[in-house]
C-alpha positions in Angstrom: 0.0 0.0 0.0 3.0 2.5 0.3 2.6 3.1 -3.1 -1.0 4.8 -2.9 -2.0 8.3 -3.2 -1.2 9.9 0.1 -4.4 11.8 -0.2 -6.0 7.9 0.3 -4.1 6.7 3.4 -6.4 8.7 5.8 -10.0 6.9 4.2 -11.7 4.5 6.0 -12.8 2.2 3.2 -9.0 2.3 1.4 -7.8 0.8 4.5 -10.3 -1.6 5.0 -9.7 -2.7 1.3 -6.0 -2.9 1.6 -6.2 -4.7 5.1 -8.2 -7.2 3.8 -6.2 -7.9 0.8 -3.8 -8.2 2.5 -5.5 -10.5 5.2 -6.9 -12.7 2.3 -3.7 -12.8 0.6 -1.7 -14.7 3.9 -4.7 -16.5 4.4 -4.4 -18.2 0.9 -0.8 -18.6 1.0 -1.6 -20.4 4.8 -4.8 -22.7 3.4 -3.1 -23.8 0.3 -1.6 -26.9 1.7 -4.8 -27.8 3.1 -6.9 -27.6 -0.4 -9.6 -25.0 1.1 -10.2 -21.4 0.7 -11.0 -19.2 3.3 -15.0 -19.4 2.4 -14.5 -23.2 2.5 -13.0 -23.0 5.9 -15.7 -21.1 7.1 -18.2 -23.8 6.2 -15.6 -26.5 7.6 -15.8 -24.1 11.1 -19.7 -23.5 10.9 -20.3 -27.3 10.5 -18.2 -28.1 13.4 -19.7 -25.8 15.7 -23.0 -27.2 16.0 -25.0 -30.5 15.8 -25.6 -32.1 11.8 -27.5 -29.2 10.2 -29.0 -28.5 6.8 -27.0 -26.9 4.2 -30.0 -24.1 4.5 -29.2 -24.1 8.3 -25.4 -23.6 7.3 -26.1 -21.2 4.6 -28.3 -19.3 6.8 -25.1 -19.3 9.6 -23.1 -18.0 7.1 -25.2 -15.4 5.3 -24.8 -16.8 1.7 -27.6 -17.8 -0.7 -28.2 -21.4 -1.3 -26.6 -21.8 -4.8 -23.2 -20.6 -3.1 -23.9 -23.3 -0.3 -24.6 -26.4 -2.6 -21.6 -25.3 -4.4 -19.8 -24.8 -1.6 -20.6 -28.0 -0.3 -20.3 -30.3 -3.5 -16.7 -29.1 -3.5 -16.6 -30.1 0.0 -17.7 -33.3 -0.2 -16.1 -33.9 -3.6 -13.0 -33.7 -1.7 -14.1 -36.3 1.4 -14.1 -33.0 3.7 -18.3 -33.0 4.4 -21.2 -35.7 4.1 -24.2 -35.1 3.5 -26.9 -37.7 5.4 -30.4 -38.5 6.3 -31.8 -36.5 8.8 -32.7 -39.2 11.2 -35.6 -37.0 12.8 -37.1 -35.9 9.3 -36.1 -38.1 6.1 -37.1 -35.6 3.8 -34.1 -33.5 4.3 -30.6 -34.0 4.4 -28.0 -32.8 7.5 -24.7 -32.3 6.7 -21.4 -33.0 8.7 -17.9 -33.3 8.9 -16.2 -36.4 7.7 -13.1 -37.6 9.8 -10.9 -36.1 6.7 -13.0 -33.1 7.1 -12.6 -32.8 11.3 -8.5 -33.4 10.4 -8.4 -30.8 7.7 -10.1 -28.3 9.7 -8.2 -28.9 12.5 -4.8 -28.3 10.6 -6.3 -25.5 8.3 -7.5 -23.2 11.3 -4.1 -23.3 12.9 -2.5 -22.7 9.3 -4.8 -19.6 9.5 -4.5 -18.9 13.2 -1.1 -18.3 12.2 -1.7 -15.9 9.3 -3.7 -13.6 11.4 -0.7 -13.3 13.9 1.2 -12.5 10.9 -1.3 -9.7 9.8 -1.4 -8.8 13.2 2.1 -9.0 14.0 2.9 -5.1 13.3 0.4 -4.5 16.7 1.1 -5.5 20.2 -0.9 -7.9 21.6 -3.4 -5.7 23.6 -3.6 -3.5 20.3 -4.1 -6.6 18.3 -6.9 -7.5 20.6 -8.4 -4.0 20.8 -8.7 -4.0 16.7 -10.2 -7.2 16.8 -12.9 -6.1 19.2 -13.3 -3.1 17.4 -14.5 -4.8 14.0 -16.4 -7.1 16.0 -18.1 -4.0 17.1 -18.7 -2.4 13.7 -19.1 -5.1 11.9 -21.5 -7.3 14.1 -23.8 -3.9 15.2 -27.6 -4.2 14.0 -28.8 -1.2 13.0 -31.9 -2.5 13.6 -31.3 -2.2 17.5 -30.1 1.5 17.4 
């Protein structure tokens, strides 16, 4: 970013955009190994952090549409990462979990990106670090709705 306008280096929404490009960018280079994009982790998380859902349940979680999810999720369980079951309570719909390929990968994959969001960080101390974080979590997770 050093070589941007000057005039630029002061807006919000430059910085945002260059933060996460540059977030994205050691994410990437940290989930390569691994197979998975950051989106792909994020269903691999989701799906781990609650009982077998629906991929509308897990598209709902994660605020995507459901063409995205069933893409998404064919990828996934192309790869031997997710399964897709009977819902034992309702057998008209299918659940979808982790395989133990899946529960391995994410396992490896969130500390491969655990450690590029140290790295991003790493220009902050660790109070700062944990300050920013708060601080999107504050922007970014406020309803408007509730103001």
């Amino acid at each position: 970013m050093s070589n941007t306008a000057p005039e630029l280096n002061g807006r919000l929404g430059h910085l945002l955009k260059h933060a996460q490009l540059r977030l994205a960018e050691l994410s990437a280079e940290a989930l390569a190994p691994f197979g998975v994009s950051g989106r792909e982790l994020a269903v691999l998380l989701v799906l781990a952090g609650q009982e077998a859902a629906s991929q509308q349940q897990v598209a709902g979680r994660l605020g995507v549409d459901r063409t995205t999810m069933v893409a998404f999720l064919d990828a996934l369980e192309g790869r031997d990462l997710v399964a897709r079951r009977p819902d034992p309570g309702d057998r008209r719909r299918n659940v979808v979990v982790l395989t133990a390929k899946g529960a391995d990968t994410l396992r490896r994959a969130t500390e491969a990106s655990d450690a590029a969001e140290r790295r991003f960080l790493a220009p902050l101390s660790a109070a700062d670090a944990e300050r920013f974080r708060a601080t999107l979590q504050a922007v970014a997770l406020h309803d408007d709705a509730s103001a």
